[in-house]
N, C-alpha and C positions, 0 to 999 in steps of 0.2 A: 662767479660768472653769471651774468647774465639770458637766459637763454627763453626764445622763441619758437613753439612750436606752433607748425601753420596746419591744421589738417580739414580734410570735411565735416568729420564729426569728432568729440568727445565722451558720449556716451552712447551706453550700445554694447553689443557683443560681438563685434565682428574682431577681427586678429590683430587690423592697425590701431583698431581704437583699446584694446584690452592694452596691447603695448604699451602704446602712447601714454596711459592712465597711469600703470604700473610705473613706463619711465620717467614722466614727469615726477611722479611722487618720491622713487631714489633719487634722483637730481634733489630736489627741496630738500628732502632728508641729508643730503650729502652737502648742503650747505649753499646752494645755487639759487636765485632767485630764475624763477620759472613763472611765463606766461602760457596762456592757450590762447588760437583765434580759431574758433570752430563755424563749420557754417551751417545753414539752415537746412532741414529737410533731414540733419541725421536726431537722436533720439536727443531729449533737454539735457542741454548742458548741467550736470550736478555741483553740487559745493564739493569742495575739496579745499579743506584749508590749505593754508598756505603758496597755494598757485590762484594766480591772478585770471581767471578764467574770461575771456569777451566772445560774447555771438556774431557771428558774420548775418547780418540780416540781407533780407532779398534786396534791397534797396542798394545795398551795399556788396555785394556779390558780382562780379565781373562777368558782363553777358559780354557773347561770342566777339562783338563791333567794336570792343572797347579796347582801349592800349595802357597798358601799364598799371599802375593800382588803384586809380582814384582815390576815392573816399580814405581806402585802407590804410593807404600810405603815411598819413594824420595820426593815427590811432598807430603804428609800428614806431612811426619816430619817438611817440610818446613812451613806448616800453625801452628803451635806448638797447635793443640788446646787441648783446656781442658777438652772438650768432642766434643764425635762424637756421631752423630744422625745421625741414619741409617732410609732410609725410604724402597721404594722397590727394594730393591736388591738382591733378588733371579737370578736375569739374570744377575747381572753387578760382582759379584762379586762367588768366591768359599766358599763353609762352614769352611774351612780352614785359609779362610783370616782373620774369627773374632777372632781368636786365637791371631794373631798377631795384629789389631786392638785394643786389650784389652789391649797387652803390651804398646799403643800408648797413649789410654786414657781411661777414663769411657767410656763404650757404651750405649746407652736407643736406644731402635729399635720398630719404630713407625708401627703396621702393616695396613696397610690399606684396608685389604681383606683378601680373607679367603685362598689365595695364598699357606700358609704357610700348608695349612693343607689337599689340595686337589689342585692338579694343574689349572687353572684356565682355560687354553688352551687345546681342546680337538682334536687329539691325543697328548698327550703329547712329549716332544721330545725324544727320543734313552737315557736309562739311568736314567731320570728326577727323576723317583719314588727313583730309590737309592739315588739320590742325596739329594732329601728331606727328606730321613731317616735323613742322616749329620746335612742338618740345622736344622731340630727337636731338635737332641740333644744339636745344639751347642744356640738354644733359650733358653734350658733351664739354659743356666747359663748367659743371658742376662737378662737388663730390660728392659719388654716389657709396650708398654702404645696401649689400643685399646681404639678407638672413639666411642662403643656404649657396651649398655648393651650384645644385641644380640651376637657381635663376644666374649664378654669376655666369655659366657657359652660356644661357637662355641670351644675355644682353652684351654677347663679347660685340657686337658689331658698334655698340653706342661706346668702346675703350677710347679711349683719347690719352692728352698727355697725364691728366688726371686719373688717379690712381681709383679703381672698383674696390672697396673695403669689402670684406667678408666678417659678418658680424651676427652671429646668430642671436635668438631673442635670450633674454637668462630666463632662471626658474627660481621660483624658494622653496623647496623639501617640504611638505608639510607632514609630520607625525601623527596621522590620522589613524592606527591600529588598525584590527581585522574590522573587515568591511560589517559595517553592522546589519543591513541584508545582503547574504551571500549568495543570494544565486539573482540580483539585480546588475543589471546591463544598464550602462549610461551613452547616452548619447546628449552631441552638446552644439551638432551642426545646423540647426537650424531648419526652416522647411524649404530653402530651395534644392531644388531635384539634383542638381549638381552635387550636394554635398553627400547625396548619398541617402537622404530620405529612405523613396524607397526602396536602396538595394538590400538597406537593414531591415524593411516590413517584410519582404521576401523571406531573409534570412531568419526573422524570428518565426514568420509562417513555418519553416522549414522543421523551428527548433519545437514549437509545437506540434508539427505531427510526428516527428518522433519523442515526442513525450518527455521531454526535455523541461525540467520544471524552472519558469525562470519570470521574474517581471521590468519591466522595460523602463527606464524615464526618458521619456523624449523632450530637450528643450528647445526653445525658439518661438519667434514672433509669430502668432496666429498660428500656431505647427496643426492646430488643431485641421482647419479648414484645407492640409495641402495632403490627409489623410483620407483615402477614399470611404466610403463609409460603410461597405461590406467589410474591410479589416478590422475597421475599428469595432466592429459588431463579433468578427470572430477572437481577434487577440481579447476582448472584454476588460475585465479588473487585472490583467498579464499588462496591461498598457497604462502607463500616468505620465500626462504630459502636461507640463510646466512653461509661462513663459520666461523669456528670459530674465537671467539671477544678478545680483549684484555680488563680489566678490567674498562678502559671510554667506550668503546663500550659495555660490557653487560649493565652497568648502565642506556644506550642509549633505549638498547633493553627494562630492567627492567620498564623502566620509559612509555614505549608504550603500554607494555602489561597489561590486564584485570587479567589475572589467569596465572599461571605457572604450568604446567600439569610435572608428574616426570611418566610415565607406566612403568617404570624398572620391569623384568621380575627374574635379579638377588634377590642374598639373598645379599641386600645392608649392607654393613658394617657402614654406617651413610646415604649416598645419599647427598651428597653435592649440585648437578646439582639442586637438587628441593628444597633444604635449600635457595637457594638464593634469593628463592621468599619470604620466609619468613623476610627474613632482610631486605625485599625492599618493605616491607608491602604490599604485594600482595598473593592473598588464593591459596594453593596448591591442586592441585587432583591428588593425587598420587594410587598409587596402594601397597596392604599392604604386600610389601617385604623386609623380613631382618630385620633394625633398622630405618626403615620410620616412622613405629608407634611408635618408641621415641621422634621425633619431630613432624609429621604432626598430628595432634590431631583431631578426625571428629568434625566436627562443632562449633571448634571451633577455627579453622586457615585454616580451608579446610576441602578437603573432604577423607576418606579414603576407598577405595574400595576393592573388593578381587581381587588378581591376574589373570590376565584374562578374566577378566568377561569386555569385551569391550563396551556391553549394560551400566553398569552401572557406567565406564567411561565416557561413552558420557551423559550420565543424570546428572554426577555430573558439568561438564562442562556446560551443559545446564544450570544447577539451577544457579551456577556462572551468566553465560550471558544473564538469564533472568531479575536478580535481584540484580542491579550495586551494593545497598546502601546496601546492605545483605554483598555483597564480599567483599567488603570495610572493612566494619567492623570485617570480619574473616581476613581481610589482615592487619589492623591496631591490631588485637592481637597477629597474627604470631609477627609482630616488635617488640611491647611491650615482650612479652616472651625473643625473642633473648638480646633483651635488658637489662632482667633481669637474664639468664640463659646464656649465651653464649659470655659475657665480654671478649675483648682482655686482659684487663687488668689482670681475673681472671688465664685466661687460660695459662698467662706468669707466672703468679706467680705458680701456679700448676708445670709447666714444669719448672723452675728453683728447687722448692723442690725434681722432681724426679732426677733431673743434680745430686744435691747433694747428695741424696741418693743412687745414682749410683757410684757417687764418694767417697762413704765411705765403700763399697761392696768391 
């Protein structure tokens, strides 16, 4: 099979694009000839053998006035595929162009946030809301596949005759052993405030004054600069922040850290950043946003806390780095689940029946 994937970016750390990366590369691996069209503004496009990687450049990129694909549409017919999978393309593309996209191929349009249904960006830009009346309608004669319980009740209103797939992201188990520093905390949200930043500065202030011994990794673009600079002065060498990793480097990170803390403050559409800890057999203290609590389960892969409550962040972290052989074993059932629940292998086979099904729509 041939397949298309349309998104904003390809490189980078964010959930659609980890995905994307991951899934493209089980597709090739599974014997699929696999394109990327990514567009400008997200991180450089990397090599990756065996996927035909092309940049959407600004020239080429669909401003607001425009109808249908232009330029792009040249470059699409020339990859012949046999389906295109759309990820986030609310910014890269016009509601106009799925029109002409359908004549191309089957479409299944993977949503990865609640984007589709409330702008995600506040103020939004000159227009946006009419624009998202368009893609509203033009969803509804797409097949849509969401990653969690939560966003499918979030988008009943966009149900049409086409079917809403529920398709969570997979995992690979990684056999990383006892954490080689045991009383370090990972964090993987990056520096906007949304994800929780600083409810974990809070929370490790906390775990410092009660003397709680423990060191911190913070990753993310610039994380450094969204850090005020009186914390950074108190947590001192208890703090090492990183930007972000490439897939041998998280595993680097995975394999250091004690616990992996997710304090997202969004209404998370699955929470990928803190899924990772689970596939790396290491316990999650996440905060109970969105579809967190479809995978982090309290006590028995972590810990799950209420949104904001920064006290009981820091307590759940505390119990983590009080009591190694306890986390261990909430880290060693996160794996085992992912293991059972969260198969590449599943998750291809899933997404090949919706191809097909999209293809016979």
């Amino acid at each position: 099979m041939r397949i298309l994937h349309l998104n904003h970016g390809y490189g980078g750390g964010g959930g659609a694009e980890t995905y994307l990366r991951r899934l493209a590369r089980l597709q090739r691996d599974h014997g699929d000839v696999v394109a990327v069209l990514a567009a400008e503004g997200a991180s450089p496009v990397e090599p990756d053998q065996g996927i035909e990687l092309q940049r959407i450049e600004p020239r080429a990129k669909l401003r607001f006035a425009q109808i249908g694909l232009g330029s792009l549409r040249r470059r699409i017919d020339a990859l012949r595929p046999d389906v295109i999978h759309l990820h986030n393309v609310l910014r890269l593309l016009n509601p106009w162009a799925l029109d002409e996209l359908r004549r191309i191929a089957p479409l299944v349009w993977s949503l990865h946030d609640l984007e589709l249904i409330a702008p995600l960006e506040q103020p939004s830009p000159p227009g946006y809301g009419w624009k998202l009346e368009r893609w509203r309608g033009r969803a509804r004669r797409t097949a849509l596949v969401v990653p969690s319980e939560f966003l499918l009740r979030r988008i009943q209103p966009l149900r049409s005759a086409n079917r809403i797939e529920l398709l969570a992201p997979f995992g690979a188990p990684l056999h990383l052993g006892p954490p080689q520093e045991p009383a370090t905390v990972l964090y993987l949200g990056g520096r906007r405030i949304e994800k929780g930043l600083h409810e974990l500065l809070a929370a490790l202030g906390l775990l410092q004054e009660w003397r709680v011994g423990f060191r911190a990794i913070l990753v993310g673009d610039q994380i450094e600069c969204a850090i005020p600079a009186y914390q950074q002065a108190a947590l001192g060498d208890q703090l090492e922040l990183n930007a972000p990793v490439d897939e041998d480097g998280l595993t680097l990170l995975l394999r250091r850290a004690a616990v992996v803390v997710f304090p997202s403050l969004l209404p998370e559409s699955f929470g990928l950043a803190g899924f990772e800890g689970c596939c790396a057999g290491r316990p999650v203290v996440g905060y109970d946003s969105g579809a967190v609590r479809e995978w982090l389960l309290p006590g028995e892969n972590g810990y799950l806390v209420r949104a904001g409550d920064q006290r009981a962040l820091a307590e759940a972290l505390a119990r983590c780095l009080h009591d190694p052989s306890a986390a261990r074993a909430l880290g060693e059932a996160g794996r085992r689940r992912v293991a059972e629940r969260h198969r590449p292998e599943d998750h291809l086979e899933a997404l090949r029946a919706i191809y097909a099904e999209a293809g016979r729509g």
